[in-house]
N, CA, C and O of each residue as an XYZ file, in Angstrom:
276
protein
N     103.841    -19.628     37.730
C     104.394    -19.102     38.968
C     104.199    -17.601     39.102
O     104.988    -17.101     39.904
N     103.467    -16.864     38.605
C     103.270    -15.806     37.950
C     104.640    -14.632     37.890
O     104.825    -13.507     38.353
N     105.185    -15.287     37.318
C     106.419    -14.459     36.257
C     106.309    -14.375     35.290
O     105.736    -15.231     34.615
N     106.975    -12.958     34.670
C     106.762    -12.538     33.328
C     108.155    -12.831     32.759
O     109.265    -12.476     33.158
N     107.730    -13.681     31.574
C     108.511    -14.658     30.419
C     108.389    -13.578     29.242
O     107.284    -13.288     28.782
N     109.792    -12.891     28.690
C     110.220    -12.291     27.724
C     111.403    -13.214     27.047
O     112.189    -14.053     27.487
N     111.076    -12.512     25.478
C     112.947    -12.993     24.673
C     113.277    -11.923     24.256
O     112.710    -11.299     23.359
N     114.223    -11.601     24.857
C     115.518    -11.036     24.692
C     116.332    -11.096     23.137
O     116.597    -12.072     22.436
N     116.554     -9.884     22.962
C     117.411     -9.947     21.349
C     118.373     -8.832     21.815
O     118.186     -7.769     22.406
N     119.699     -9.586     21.236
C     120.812     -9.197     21.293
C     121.119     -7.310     20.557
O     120.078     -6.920     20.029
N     121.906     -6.583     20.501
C     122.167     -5.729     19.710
C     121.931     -5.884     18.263
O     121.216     -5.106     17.632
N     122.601     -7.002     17.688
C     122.260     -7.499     16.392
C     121.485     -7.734     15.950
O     121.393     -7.714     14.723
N     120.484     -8.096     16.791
C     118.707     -8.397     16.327
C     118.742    -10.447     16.914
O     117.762    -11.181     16.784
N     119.516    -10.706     17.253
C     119.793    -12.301     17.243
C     119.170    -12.447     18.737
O     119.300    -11.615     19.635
N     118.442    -13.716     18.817
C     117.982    -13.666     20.055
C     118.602    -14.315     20.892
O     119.146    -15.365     20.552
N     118.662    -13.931     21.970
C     120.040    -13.762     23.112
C     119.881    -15.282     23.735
O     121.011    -15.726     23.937
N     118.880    -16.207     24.100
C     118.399    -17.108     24.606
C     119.512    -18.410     23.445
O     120.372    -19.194     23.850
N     118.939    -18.138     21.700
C     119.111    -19.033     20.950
C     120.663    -19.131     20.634
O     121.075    -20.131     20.046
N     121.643    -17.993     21.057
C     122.518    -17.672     21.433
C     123.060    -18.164     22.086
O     124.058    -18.783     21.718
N     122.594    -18.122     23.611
C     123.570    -18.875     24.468
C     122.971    -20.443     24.004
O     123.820    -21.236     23.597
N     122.146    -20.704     24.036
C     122.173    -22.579     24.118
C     122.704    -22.876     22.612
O     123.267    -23.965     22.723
N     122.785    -22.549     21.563
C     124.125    -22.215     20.967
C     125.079    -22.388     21.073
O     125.593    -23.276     20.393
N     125.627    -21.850     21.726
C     126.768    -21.662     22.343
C     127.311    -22.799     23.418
O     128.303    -22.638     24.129
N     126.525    -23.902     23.401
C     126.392    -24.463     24.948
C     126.565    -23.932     26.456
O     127.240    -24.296     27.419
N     125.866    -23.151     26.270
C     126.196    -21.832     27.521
C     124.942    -21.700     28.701
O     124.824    -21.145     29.793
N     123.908    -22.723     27.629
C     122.339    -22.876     28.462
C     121.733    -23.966     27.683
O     121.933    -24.172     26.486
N     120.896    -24.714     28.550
C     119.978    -25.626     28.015
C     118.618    -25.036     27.242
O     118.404    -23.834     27.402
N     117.983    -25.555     26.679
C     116.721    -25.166     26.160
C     115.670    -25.891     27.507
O     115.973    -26.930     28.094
N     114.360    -25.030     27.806
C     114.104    -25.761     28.692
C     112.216    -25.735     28.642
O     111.279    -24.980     28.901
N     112.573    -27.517     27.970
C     111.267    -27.319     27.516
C     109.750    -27.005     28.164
O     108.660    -26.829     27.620
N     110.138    -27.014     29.476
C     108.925    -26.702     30.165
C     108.052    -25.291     29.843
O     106.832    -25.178     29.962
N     108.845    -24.413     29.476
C     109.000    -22.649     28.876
C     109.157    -22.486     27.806
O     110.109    -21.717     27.677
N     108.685    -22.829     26.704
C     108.780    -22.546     24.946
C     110.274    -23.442     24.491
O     110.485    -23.368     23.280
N     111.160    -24.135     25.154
C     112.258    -24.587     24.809
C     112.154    -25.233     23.987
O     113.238    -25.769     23.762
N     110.840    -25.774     22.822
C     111.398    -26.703     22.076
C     111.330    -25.313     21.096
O     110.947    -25.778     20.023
N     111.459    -24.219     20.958
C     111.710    -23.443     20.107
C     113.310    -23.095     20.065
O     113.778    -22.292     19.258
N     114.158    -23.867     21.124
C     115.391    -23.539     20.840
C     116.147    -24.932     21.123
O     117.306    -25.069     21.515
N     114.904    -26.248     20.734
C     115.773    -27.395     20.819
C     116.374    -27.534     19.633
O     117.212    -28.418     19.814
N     116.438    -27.106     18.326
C     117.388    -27.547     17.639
C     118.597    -26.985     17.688
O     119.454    -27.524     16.988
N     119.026    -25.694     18.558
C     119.872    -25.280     18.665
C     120.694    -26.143     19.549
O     121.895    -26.337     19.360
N     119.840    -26.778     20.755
C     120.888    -27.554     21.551
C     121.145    -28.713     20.914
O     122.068    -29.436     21.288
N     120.498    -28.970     20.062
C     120.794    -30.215     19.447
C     122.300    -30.545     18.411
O     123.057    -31.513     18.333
N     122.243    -29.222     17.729
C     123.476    -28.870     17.275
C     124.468    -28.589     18.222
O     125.569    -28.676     17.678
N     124.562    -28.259     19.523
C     125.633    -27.867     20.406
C     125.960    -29.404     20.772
O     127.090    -29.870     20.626
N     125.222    -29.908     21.102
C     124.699    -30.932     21.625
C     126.202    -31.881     20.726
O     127.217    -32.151     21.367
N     126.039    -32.292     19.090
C     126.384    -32.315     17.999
C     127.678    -32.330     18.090
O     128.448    -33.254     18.353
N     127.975    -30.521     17.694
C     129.539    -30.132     17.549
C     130.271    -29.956     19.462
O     131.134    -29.139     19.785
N     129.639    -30.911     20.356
C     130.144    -30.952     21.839
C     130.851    -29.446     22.325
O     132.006    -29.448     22.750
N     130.254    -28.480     22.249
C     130.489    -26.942     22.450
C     129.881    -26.763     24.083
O     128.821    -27.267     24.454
N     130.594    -26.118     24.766
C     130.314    -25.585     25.708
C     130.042    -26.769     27.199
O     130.979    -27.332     27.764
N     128.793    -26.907     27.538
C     128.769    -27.428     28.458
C     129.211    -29.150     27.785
O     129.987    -30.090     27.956
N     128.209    -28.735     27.044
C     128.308    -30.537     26.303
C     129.881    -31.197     25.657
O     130.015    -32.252     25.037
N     130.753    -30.392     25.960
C     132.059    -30.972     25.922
C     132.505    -32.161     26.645
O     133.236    -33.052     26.213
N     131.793    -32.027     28.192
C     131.882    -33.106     29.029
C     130.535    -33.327     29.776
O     129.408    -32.843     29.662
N     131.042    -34.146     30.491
C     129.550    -34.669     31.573
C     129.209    -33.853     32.067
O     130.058    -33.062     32.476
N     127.367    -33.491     32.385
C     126.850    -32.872     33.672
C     125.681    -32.750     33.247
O     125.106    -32.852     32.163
N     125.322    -32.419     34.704
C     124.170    -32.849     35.017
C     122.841    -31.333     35.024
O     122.762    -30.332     35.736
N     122.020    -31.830     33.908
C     120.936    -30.288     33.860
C     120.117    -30.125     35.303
O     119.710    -30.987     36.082
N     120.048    -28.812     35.338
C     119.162    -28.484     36.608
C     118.227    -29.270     36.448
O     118.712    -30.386     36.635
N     116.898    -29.390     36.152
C     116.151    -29.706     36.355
C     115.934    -31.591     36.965
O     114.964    -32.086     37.539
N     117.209    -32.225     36.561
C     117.163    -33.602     36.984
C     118.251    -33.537     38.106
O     118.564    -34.609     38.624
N     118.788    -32.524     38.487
C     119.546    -32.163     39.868
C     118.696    -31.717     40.667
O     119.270    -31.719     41.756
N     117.680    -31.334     40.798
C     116.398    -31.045     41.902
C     115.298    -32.399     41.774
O     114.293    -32.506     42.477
N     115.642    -33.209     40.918
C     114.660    -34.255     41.206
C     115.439    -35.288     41.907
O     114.767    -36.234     42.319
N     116.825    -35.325     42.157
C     117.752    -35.932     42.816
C     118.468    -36.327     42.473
O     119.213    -36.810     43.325
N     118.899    -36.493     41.025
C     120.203    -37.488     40.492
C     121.217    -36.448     40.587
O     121.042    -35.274     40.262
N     122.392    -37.003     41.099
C     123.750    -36.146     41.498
C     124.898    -36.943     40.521
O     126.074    -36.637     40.719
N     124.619    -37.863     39.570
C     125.614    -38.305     39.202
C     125.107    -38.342     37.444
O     124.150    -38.977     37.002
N     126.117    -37.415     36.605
C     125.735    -37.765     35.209
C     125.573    -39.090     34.708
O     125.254    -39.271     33.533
């Protein structure tokens, strides 16, 4: 789409991306290098942190039309 794709590192040196989906705070998104931060969601995923506490629905299958987790 010609946008420029950077990663971001936190103050600490920790990278800010692997961080939030971490955190369940963001998906990894594999279309854009995300399987470099799928094991992180996988663990959120895991210990049900953040979004993954309950149902919902990721962007990307909310623009292809499903409205219901």
């Amino acid at each position: 789409y010609g946008r420029d794709v950077a990663r971001c590192t936190l103050t600490d040196g920790r990278d800010a991306s692997a961080a939030m989906v971490s955190a369940g705070r963001a998906l990894a998104y594999m279309q854009y290098d995300g399987r470099h931060y799928a094991a992180d969601e996988a663990r959120a995923r895991k210990a049900k942190v953040g979004l993954h506490a309950g149902p919902y629905i990721a962007l990307d299958t909310w623009r292809r039309g499903t409205r219901r987790p």
